[in-house]
C-alpha positions as CSV (number, residue, x, y, z in Angstrom):
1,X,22.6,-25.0,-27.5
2,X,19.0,-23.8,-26.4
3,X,20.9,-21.0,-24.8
4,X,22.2,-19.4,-28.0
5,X,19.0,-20.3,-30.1
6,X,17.1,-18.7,-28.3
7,X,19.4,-15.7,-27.3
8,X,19.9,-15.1,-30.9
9,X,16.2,-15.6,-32.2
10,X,15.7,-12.7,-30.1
11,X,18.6,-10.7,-31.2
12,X,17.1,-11.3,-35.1
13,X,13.9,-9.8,-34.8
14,X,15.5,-6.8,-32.3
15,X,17.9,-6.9,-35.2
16,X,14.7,-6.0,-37.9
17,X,12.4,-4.4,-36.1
18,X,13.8,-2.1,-33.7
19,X,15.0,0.0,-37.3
20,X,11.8,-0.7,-38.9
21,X,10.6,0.8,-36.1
22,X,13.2,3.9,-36.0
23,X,12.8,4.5,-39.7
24,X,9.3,4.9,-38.9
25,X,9.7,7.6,-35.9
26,X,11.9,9.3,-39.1
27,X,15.2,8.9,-37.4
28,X,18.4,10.2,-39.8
29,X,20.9,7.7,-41.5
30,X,23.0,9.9,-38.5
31,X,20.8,8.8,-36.1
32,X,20.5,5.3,-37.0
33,X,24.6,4.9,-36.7
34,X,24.8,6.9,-33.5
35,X,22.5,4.4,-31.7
36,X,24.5,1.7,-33.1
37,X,27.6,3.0,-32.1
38,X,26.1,4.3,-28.4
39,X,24.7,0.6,-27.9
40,X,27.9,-1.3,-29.2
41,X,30.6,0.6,-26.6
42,X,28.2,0.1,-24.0
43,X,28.5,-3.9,-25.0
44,X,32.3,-3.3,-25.5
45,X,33.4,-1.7,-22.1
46,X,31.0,-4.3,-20.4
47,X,32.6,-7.1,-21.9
48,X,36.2,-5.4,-21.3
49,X,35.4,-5.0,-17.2
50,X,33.3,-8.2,-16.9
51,X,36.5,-10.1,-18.8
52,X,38.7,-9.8,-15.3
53,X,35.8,-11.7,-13.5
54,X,34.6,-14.3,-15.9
55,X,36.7,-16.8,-13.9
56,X,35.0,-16.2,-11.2
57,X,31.4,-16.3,-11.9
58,X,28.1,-18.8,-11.5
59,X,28.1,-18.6,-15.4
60,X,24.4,-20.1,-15.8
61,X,23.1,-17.7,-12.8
62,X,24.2,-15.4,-15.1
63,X,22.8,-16.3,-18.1
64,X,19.5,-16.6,-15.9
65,X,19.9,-12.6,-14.8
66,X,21.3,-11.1,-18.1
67,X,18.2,-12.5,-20.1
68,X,15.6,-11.3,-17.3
69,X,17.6,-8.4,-17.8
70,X,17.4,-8.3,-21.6
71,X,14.1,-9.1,-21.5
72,X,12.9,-6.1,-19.4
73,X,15.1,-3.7,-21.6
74,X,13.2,-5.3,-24.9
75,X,10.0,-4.2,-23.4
76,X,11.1,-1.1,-23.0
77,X,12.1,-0.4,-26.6
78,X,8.5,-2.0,-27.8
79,X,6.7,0.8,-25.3
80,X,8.0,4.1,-25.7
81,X,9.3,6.3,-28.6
82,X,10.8,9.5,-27.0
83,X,14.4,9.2,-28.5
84,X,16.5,9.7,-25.2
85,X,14.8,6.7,-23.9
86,X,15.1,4.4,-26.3
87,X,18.6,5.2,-26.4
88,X,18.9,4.2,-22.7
89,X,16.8,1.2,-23.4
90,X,19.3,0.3,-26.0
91,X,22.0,0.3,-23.9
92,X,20.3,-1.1,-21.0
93,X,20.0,-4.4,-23.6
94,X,23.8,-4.2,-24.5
95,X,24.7,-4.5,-21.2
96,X,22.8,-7.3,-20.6
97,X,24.1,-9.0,-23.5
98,X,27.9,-8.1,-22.5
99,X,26.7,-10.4,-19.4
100,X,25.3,-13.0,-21.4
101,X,27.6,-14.0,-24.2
102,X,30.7,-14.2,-22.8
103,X,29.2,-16.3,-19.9
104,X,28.3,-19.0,-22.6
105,X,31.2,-19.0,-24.8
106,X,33.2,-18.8,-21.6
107,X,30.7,-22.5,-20.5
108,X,31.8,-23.7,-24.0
109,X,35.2,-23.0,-23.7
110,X,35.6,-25.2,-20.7
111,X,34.6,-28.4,-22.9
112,X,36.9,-31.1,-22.9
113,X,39.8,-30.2,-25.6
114,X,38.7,-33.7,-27.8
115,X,35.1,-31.8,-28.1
116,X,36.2,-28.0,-28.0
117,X,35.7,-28.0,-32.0
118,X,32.3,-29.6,-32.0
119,X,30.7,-27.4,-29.4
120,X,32.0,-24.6,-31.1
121,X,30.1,-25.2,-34.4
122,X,27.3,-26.4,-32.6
123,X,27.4,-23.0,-31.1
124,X,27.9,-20.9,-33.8
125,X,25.6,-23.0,-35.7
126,X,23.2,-22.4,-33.1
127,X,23.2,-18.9,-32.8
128,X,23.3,-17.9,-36.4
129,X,20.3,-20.2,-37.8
130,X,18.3,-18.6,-35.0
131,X,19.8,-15.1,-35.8
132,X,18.8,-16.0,-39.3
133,X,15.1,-17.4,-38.0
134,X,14.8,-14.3,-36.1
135,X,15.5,-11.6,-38.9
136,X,13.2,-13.3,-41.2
137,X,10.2,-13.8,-38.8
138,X,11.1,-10.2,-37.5
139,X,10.9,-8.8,-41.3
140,X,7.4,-10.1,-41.5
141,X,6.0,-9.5,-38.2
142,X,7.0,-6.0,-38.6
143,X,5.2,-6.3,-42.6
144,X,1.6,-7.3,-40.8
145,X,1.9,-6.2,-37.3
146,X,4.5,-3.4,-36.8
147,X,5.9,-2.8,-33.5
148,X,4.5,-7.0,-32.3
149,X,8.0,-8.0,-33.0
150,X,9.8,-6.1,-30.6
151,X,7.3,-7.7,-28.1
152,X,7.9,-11.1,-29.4
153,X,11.9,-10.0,-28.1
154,X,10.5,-9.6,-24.8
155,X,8.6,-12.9,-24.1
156,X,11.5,-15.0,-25.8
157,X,13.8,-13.8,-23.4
158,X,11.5,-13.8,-20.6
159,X,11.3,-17.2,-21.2
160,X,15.0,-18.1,-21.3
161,X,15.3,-16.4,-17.7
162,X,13.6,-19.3,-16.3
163,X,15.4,-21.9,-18.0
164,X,19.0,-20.8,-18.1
165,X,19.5,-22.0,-15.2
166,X,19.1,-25.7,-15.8
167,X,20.5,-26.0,-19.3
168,X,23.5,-28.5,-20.4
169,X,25.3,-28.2,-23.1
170,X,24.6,-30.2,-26.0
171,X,25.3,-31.4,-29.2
172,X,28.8,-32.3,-29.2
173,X,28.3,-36.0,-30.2
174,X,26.7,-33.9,-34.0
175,X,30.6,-33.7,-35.0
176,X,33.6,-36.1,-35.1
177,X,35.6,-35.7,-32.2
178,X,39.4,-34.5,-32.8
179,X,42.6,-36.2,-32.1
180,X,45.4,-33.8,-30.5
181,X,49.0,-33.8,-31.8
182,X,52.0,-32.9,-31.5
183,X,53.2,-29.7,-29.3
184,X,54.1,-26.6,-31.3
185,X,56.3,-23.6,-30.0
186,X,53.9,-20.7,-28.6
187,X,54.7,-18.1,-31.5
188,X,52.8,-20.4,-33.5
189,X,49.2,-19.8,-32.4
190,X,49.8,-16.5,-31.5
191,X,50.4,-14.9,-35.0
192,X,47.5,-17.3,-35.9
193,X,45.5,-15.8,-33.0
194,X,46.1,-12.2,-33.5
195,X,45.3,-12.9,-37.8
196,X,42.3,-14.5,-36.5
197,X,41.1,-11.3,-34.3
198,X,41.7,-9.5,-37.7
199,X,39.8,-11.3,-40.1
200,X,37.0,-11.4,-37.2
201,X,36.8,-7.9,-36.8
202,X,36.8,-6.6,-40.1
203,X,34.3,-9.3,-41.0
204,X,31.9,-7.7,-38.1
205,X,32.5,-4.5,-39.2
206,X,31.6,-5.2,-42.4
207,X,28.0,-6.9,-41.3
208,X,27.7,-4.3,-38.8
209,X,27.6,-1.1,-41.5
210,X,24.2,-2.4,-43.2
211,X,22.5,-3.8,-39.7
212,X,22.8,-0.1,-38.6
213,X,22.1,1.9,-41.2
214,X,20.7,-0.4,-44.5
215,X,17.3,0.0,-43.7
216,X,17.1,3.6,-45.5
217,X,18.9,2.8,-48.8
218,X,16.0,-0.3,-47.9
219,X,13.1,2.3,-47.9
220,X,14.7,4.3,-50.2
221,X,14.9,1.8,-53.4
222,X,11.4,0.7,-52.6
223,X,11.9,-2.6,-50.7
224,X,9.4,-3.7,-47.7
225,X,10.7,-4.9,-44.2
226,X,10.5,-8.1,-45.2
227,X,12.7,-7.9,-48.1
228,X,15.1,-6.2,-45.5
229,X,14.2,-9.1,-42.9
230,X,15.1,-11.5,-45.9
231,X,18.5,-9.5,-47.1
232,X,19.7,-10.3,-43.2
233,X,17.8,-13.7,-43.1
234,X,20.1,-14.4,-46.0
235,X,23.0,-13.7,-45.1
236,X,22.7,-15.2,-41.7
237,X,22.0,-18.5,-43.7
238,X,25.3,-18.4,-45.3
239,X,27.1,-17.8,-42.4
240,X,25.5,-20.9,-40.5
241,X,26.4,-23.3,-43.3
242,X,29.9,-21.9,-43.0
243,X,30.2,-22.6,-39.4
244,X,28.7,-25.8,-40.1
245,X,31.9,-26.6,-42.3
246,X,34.2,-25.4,-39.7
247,X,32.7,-28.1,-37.6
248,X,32.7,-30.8,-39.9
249,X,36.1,-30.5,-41.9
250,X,39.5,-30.4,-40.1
251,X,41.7,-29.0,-42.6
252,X,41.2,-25.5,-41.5
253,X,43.0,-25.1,-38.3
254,X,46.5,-23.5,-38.3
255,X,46.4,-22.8,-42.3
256,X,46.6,-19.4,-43.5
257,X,43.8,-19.4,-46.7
258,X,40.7,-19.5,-43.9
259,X,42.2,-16.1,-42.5
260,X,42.9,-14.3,-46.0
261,X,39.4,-16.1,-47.8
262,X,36.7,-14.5,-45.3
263,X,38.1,-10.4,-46.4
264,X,37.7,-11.7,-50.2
265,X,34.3,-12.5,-49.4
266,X,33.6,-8.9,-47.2
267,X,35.5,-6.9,-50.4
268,X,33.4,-8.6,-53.2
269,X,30.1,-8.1,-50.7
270,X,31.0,-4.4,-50.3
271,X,31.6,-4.1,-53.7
272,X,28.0,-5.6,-54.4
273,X,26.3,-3.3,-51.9
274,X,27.8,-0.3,-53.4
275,X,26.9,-1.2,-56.7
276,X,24.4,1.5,-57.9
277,X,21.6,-0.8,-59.4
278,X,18.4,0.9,-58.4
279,X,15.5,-0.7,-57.0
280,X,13.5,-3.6,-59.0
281,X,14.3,-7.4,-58.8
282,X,17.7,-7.3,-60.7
283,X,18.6,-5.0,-57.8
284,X,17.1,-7.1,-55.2
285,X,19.3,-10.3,-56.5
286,X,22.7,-7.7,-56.4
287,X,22.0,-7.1,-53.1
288,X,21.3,-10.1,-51.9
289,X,24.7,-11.8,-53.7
290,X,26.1,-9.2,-51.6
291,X,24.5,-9.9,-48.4
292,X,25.5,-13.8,-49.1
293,X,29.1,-12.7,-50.1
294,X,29.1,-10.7,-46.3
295,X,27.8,-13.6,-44.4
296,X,30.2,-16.3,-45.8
297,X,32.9,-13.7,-44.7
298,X,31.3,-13.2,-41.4
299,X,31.1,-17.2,-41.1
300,X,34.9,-17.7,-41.8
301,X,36.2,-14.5,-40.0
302,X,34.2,-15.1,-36.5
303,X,34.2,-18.7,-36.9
304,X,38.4,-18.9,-37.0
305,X,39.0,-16.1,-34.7
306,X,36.6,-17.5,-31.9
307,X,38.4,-21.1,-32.6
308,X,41.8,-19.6,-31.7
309,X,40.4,-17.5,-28.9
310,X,39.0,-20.6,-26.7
311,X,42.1,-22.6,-27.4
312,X,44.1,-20.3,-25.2
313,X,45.5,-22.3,-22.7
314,X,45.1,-20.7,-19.3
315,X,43.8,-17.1,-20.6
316,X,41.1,-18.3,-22.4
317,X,38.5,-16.7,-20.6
318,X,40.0,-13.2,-20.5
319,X,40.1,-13.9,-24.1
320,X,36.9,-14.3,-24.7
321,X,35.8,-11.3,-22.7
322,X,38.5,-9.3,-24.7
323,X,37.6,-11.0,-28.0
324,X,34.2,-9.9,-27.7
325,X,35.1,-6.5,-26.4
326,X,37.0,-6.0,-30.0
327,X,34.6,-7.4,-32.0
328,X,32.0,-5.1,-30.4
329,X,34.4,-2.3,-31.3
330,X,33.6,-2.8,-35.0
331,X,30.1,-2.2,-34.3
332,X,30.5,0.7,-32.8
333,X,32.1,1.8,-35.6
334,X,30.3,0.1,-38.2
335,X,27.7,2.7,-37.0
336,X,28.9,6.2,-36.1
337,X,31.6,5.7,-39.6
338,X,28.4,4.0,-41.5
339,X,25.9,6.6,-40.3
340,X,28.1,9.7,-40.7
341,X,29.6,8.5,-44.5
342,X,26.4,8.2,-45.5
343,X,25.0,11.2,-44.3
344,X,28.3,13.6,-45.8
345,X,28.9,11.3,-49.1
346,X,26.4,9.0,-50.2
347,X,24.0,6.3,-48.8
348,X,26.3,3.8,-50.5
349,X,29.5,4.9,-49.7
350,X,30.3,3.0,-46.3
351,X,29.8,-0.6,-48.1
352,X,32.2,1.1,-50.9
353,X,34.7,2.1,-47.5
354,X,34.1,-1.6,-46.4
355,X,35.5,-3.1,-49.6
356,X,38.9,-1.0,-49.4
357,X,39.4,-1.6,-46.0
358,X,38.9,-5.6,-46.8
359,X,41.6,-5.1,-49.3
360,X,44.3,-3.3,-46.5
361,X,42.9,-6.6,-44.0
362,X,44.6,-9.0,-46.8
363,X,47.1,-7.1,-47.1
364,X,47.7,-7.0,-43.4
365,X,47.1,-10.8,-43.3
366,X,49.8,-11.6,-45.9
367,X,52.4,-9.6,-43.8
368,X,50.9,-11.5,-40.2
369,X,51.2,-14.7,-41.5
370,X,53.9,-14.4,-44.1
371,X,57.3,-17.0,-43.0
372,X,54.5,-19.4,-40.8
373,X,56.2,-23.1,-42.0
374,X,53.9,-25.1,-44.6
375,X,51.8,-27.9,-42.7
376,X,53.6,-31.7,-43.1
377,X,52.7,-33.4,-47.0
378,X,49.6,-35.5,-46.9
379,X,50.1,-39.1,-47.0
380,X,48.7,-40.8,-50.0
381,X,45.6,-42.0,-48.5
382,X,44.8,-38.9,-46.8
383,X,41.8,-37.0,-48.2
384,X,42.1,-33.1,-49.1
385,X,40.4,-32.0,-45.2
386,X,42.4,-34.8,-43.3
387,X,45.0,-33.4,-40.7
388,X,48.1,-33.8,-42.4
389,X,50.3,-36.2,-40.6
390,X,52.6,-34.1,-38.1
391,X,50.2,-31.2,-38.4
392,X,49.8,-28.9,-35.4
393,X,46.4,-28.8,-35.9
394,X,45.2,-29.5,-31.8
395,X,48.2,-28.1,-30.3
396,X,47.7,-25.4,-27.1
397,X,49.4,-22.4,-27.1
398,X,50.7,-23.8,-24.1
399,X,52.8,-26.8,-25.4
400,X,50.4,-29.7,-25.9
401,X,46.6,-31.0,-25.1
402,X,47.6,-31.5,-21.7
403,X,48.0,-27.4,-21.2
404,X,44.8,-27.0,-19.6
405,X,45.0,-29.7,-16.8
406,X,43.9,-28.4,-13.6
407,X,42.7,-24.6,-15.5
């Protein structure tokens, strides 16, 4: 999982210090959302196009080329601060993204369907603790040395160039393997795939609204980059043990409280951000509940919709392309809604907007998922995350484990 450690280190201090930075040049809350939203559609419509010829690419070549890529956009956005550019820049690094993620989850989605759960936490674990790394080193690089981190960005993923190439994927053996059962009818994880889409792109948008434009309420109430490095730091932390649970316990799959829990989580978060508290420490500790609140959403929304994504039989890899493509959506707008709401209303109006739309996601959910049968009774021995016996838990959309023989 070097691949998405590193990767994602990278992305957490681009994630800090590239607005440190923009804050600094005196860019608008506006401003702020519009790069956000400019960068994310460039990352959507890549994914969308490079979905139809994910089957047939070298994936690790490509890992090799979108970080050398990435890398030479980074260095870009460390050099120059004429807006236009950077904007370009921005998007130049989306693009190579939109190449490199859905390579690796597309690599990890070809695992063996007995260790498709383990590599997925491992993944997600992966990328999130470095994500979480990342923002927290990027917060105070940028405190001591501003603009360093941005080149920090570029070296890491200079580096990753070289040795994409000859990575394995690893870390499978960290969780216990899982035991396929019985064949369900395809409706089944459908409904359970489209809920899971749901819950993951409301949780994005929800993370996405303060990673675009929370660095001025930041400045504004008094708070240093590395408090805003720490807010993200935070909230990555939460989402990584969350992952970690997904991997570990089994009781999750094909149950309806993992797709309804992670928009309780983004509502209360919202709620929390929008909270007028002022600056200070009590308002530091209200933030960060909310932050946490955010992140365990994030955790349980991406986390189950990327589960249901790579078990799709013989789509799964225009899935992932697609999946990422819609969450990507929610970035782009996270920031032109985010950036724009809080220019016209109030700085904390979007995480107020964020809550209520949580609220309509449950909603939504409720009607999804509303008539799906009850999993079989658990047997008297059988712990509280055990597989109930009869459970469809390992199931492919296709009819059984054997669905992606020769795919």
């Amino acid at each position: 999982m070097a691949l998405a450690m590193a990767k994602s280190a990278a992305g957490g201090m681009l994630m800090v210090g590239l607005p440190v930075k923009l804050d600094r040049l005196s860019w608008s809350d506006w401003e702020l959302g519009l790069y956000t939203a400019v960068t994310s559609a460039t990352y959507m419509a890549v994914c969308l196009g490079y979905s139809l010829l994910l089957h047939r690419m070298p994936l690790r070549r490509m890992l090799g080329f979108a970080a050398g890529l990435a890398a030479a956009m980074a260095a870009g956005l460390w050099l120059f601060t004429f807006g236009p550019l950077l904007f370009l820049f921005g998007a130049g690094f989306s693009f190579a993204a939109a190449l490199y993620w859905p390579s690796l989850m597309a690599w990890i989605g070809e695992s063996e369907e007995t260790h498709l759960v383990g590599d997925m936490s491992a993944f997600n674990c992966a990328w999130t603790i470095s994500l979480t790394a990342g923002a927290v080193v990027g917060g105070l690089v940028e405190s001591l040395i501003p603009g360093l981190s941005l080149l920090l960005v570029a070296a890491v993923l200079a580096a990753l160039m070289l040795l994409a190439p000859f990575a394995h994927i690893r870390g499978r053996d960290a969780f216990p393997a899982t035991v396929a059962s019985e064949p369900v009818p395809p409706v089944l994880p459908r409904r359970f795939l489209a809920a899971g889409w749901l819950a993951a792109m409301i949780a994005t948008l929800a993370t996405a609204v303060p990673a675009s434009i929370f660095i001025k309420l930041n400045s504004s109430l008094g708070y240093a980059a590395r408090d805003f490095g720490a807010f993200l730091g935070l909230q990555g932390a939460v989402q990584a043990f969350v992952f970690l649970a997904l991997g570990v316990l089994q009781g999750w799959r094909y149950r309806r409280w993992p797709l309804v829990a992670p928009l309780v989580f983004v509502a209360a978060g919202g709620l929390l951000l929008a909270t007028p508290t002022g600056g200070g420490t009590f308002g530091w500790y209200v933030l960060a509940l909310g932050f946490a609140l955010l992140g365990a959403g994030m955790g349980l929304g991406y986390g189950t919709g990327f589960y249901y994504t790579v078990r799709g039989g013989r789509r799964r890899k225009r899935n992932v392309g697609l999946f990422e493509a819609a969450v990507s959506l929610q970035h782009v707008l996270g920031g032109a809604a985010g950036g724009l709401t809080a220019t016209l209303l109030w700085r904390r109006a979007p995480y107020l907007a964020v809550a209520g739309l949580a609220v309509l996601g449950i909603l939504a959910q409720g009607s999804l998922l509303r008539g799906l049968d009850q999993p079989a009774p658990r047997g008297p021995n059988e712990r509280a995350f055990d597989t109930p016996r009869g459970a469809p838990y390992n199931s492919g959309p296709e009819g059984g484990p054997d669905a992606r023989a020769g795919h």
